[in-house]
Phi, psi and omega in degrees: 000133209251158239251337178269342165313302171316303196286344202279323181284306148335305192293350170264347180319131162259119175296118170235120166272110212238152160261160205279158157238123196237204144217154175044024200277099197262157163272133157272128171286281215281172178305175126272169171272112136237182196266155198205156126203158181278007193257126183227107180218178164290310188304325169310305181313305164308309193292344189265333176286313189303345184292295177308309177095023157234103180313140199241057198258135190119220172286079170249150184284137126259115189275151184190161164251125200264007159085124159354105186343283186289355198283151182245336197331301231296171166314113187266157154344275206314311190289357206226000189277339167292277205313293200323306192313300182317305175288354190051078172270170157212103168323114154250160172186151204232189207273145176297158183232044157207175185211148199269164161315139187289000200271356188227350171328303205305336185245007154313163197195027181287343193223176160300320187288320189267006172272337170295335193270347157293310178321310190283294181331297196305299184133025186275306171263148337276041197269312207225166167298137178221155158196114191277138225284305200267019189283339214226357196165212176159137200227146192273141156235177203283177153248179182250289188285121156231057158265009147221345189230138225260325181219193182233127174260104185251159188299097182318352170279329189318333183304340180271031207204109184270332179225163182221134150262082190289093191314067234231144144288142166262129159168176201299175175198139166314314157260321197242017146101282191237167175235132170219215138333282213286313185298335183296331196258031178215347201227313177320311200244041163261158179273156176331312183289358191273318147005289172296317191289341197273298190301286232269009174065010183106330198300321175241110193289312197236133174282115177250063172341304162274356173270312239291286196292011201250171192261347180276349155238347174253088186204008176237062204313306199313290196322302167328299192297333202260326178291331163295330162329280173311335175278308179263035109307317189295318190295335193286295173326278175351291186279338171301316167300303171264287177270298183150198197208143144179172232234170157174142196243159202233127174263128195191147165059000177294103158272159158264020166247177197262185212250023168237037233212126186255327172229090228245138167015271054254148188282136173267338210228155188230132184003141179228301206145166151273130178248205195174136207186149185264022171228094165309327187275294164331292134023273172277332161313313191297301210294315157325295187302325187288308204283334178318313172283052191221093186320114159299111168230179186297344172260338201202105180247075196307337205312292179305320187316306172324301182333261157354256226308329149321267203329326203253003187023060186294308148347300155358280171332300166318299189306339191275299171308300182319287184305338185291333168132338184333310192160204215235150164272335192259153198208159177248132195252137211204113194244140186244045148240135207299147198283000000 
């Protein structure tokens, strides 16, 4: 996504506050558990999953962002190929609801044709089973909160998938302040057009490229924050109903833009670890909390990042998931590497 694009579109965002409308939206009392190590390898990624005590079974999905052509960011092969094997995954991922400067088409994922060819480049194909989610369609499912998005519009393959491991990088984002968990199962597993309705608060059903980034559908952040709420909860529900879902993010390569970002920032911060947890809303709370708590030193700076996630009043999200019923902020940090 190219960056002047961002700042320009970015720059209209209106703080707006909605109470959610829900149905069945319970508060969690208790913590959740999440799983923490310092360690970031493929064998750390398997132990953390084997940690949580959810068998990943049927048809399972690994969601991931196969990343920006030009992006260095992304989740690499090498780091994620143990977990994929170990579960028999299939690498997902559905189509961008933007498109680049031609001097950068080449690193687009705007289409099908040119997201396969990130796939290979990154180093995806032929290593793991892939499927991009919106190539044959795109299917609605319910939401709980509809104070802005009436369902969730997702890639019509997700129907080919009983449990989901949502795979997610932690790092910064442009419009929405951070990238985690929520954004991966809401902005992640959407169809292009879903996309637009998720960025655009509901206002755009069908992907319109020159309306779609204008103040007249990009104008409402909280609404933005809230409709990603509201989308992975529909995605959460989804998979909760049949095998399940759970989720873990790798902190690593955090920049402060995110892995759709075709020439994004330079990373500040310096490797941290994976956690994990069967609550997306802890989850990114857990993700969050590590970076507030992170010492400006010559090597590891949090500052811009913090910034951005302000600026972009990014938290929000988290707060919204919660109230909406998704899962709890509060959490117990559980580090499964040996004393």
């Amino acid at each position: 996504m190219k960056k002047t694009l961002l700042t320009i579109f970015a720059a209209t965002l209106i703080f707006v506050g909605c109470k959610p409308k829900t149905e069945n939206a319970t508060a969690q009392t208790e913590p959740a558990t999440v799983y923490i190590t310092r360690d970031i390898s493929p064998e750390a990624l398997v132990n953390i999953y084997k940690a949580l005590g959810v068998e990943a079974n049927g048809r399972v999905a690994v969601k991931i962002s196969t990343g920006e052509g030009s992006n260095p960011n992304y989740l690499k092969p090498e780091l994620i190929k143990d977990l994929v094997f170990l579960v028999d995954g299939t690498i997902v991922e559905c189509n961008t609801a933007y498109g680049n400067a031609p001097e950068d088409a080449k690193d687009e994922r705007n289409t099908s044709e040119n997201h396969w060819k990130i796939i290979e480049q990154h180093g995806f194909k032929p290593l793991f089973k892939v499927d991009i989610m919106d190539e044959e369609g795109e299917m609605h499912i319910p939401v709980m909160d509809s104070s802005h998005i009436k369902y969730d519009i997702v890639g019509s393959h997700m129907a080919n998938y009983d449990f989901m491991i949502a795979l997610n990088h932690f790092k910064g984002h442009p419009m929405g302040g951070y990238g985690g968990a929520l954004k991966n199962l809401s902005i992640g597993c959407a169809s292009s057009n879903g996309k637009a309705y998720i960025h655009s608060s509901g206002k755009m059903e069908v992907l319109d490229m020159e309306k779609l980034w204008t103040p007249e559908y990009i104008g409402d952040q909280n609404g933005f924050l809230e409709s990603m709420a509201a989308a992975a909860q529909a995605v959460t529900n989804y998979f909760q109903k049949k095998k399940g879902i759970i989720y873990i993010s790798v902190m690593n390569n955090m920049s402060i833009d995110c892995d759709c970002v075709d020439h994004p920032e330079p990373v500040k911060l310096e490797d941290y670890g994976i956690l994990a947890s069967t609550d997306p809303v802890a989850l990114d709370q857990a993700c969050i909390d590590i970076i507030n708590n992170q010492k400006v030193t010559a090597t590891n700076d949090p500052t811009d990042l913090l910034s951005r996630i302000d600026k972009q009043h990014g938290t929000h999200t988290i707060e919204h998931a919660e109230a909406i019923g998704l899962g709890t902020r509060k959490y117990n940090l559980v580090s499964i590497d040996k004393k």
